[in-house]
C-alpha positions as semicolon CSV with decimal commas, in nm:
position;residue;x (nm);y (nm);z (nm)
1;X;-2,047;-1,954;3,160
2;X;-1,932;-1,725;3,410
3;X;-1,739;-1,350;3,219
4;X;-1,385;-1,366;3,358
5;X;-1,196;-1,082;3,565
6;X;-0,952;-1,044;3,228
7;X;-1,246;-1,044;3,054
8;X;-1,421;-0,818;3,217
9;X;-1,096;-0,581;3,221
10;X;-1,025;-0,612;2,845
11;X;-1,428;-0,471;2,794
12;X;-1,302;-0,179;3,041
13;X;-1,019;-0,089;2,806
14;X;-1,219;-0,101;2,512
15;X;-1,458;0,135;2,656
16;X;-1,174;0,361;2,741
17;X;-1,038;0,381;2,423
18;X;-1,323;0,374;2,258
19;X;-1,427;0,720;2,413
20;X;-1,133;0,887;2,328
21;X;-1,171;0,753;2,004
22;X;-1,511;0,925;2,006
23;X;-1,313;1,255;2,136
24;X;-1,124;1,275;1,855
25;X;-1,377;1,200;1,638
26;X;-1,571;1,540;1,789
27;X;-1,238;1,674;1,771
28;X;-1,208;1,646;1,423
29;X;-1,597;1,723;1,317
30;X;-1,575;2,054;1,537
31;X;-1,236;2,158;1,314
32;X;-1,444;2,085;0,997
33;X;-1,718;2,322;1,117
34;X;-1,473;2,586;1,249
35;X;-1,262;2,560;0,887
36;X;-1,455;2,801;0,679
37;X;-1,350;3,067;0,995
38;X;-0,970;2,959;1,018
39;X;-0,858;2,806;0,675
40;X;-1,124;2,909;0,414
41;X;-0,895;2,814;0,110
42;X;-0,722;2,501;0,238
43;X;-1,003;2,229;0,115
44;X;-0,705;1,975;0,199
45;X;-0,741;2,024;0,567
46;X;-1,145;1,997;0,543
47;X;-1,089;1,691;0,360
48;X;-0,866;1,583;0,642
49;X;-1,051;1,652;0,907
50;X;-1,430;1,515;0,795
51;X;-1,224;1,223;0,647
52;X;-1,029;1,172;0,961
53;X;-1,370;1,276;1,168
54;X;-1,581;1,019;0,987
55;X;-1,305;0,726;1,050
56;X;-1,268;0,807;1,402
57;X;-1,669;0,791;1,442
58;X;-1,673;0,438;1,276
59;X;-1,341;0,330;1,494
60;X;-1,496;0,442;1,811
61;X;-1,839;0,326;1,782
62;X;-1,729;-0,032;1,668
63;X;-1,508;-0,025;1,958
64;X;-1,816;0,053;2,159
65;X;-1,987;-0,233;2,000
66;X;-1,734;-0,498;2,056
67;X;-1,707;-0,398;2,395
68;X;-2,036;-0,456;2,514
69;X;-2,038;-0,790;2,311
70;X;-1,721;-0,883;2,517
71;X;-1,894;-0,817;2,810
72;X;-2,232;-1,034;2,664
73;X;-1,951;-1,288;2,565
74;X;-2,077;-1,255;2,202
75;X;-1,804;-1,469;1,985
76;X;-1,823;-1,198;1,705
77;X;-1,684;-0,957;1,975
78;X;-1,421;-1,195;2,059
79;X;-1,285;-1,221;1,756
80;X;-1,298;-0,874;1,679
81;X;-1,079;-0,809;1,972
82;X;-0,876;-0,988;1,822
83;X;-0,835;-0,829;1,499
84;X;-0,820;-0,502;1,718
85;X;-0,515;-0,669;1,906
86;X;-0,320;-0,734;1,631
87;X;-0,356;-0,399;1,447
88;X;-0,278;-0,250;1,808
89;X;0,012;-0,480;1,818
90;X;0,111;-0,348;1,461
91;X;0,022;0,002;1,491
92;X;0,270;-0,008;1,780
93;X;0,588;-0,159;1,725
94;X;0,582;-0,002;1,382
95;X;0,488;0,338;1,535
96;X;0,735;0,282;1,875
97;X;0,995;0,227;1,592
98;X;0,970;0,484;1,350
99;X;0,928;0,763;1,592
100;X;1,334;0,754;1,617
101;X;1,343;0,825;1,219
102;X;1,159;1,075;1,227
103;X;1,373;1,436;1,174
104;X;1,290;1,687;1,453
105;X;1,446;2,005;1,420
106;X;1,704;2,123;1,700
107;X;1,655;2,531;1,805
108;X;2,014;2,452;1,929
109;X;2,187;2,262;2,162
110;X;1,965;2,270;2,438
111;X;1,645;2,153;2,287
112;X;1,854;1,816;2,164
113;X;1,746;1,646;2,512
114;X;1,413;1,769;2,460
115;X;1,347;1,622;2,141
116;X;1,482;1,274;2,278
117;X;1,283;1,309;2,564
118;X;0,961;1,351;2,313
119;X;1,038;1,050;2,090
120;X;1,060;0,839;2,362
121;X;0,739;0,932;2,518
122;X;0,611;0,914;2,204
123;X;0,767;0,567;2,136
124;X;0,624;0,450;2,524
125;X;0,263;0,531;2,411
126;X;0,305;0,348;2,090
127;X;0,465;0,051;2,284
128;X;0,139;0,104;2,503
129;X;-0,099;-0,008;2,205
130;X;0,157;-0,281;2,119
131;X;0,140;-0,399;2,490
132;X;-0,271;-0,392;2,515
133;X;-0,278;-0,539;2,169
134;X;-0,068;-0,832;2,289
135;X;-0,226;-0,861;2,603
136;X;-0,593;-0,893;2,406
137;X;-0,443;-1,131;2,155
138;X;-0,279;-1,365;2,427
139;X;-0,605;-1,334;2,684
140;X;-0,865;-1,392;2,376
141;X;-0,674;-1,743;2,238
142;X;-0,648;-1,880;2,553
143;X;-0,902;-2,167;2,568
144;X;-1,052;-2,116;2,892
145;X;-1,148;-1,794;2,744
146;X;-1,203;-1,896;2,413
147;X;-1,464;-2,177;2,594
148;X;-1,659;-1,853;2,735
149;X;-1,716;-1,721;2,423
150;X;-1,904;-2,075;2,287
151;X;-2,230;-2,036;2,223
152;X;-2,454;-2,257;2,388
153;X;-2,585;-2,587;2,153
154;X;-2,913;-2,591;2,073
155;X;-2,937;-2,934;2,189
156;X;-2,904;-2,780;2,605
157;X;-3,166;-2,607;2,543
């Protein structure tokens, strides 16, 4: 069966987050190696940062993975885009939400705006992952979508 346009565009956005997944994976390695030179006796922040390094690297590659197996329409990728949705979905109403509870603290009274300008961008890219995680987990359980991902029988062959 013919890969849909949705499809298709889903496997784009996985690739896109998937390399700046990698980015901050490289992000976080290159702090681990530059430690020793900027905070030799904070072990917590190596700890961090090869822990957070290492997670990043296994987030981003599998992201990699399951987007090229959405664009082979491999059913394991399907449903891991679906698991992805729903953390995404998750991560982001949680993360759009508790942004506002988060204390900032005000220099004085003309940094107040600033700080509610910040949440809210902060909130709008956390409703961002809640928006692409809904959009994956509405696009992937629709059955004319779900009927791409069917592997053939072996009886057509």
């Amino acid at each position: 069966m013919k890969r849909s346009l949705g499809v298709t565009l889903a496997a784009v956005v996985q690739f896109a987050g998937s390399a700046f997944t990698l980015l901050m994976a490289i992000g976080h390695l290159v702090g681990f190696a530059m430690s020793n030179r900027f905070a030799p006796n904070l072990p917590f922040i190596k700890a961090v940062l090869i822990v957070g390094g290492c997670f990043y690297l296994a987030l981003g590659s599998l992201g990699t993975a399951t987007a090229i197996g959405v664009l082979a329409l491999k059913r394991w990728a399907r449903i891991s885009t679906l698991i992805f949705g729903w953390i995404l979905i998750v991560i982001g109403v949680l993360g759009a939400l508790s942004i506002f509870a988060v204390p900032m603290p005000v220099l004085g009274p003309s940094t107040q705006h600033i700080i509610v300008i910040v949440k809210l961008v902060v909130a709008a890219v956390f409703g961002l992952f809640a928006i692409i995680g809904g959009w994956w987990a509405w696009l992937f359980t629709r059955a004319n979508v779900r009927e791409q991902f069917k592997m053939p029988s072996v009886s057509a062959k």
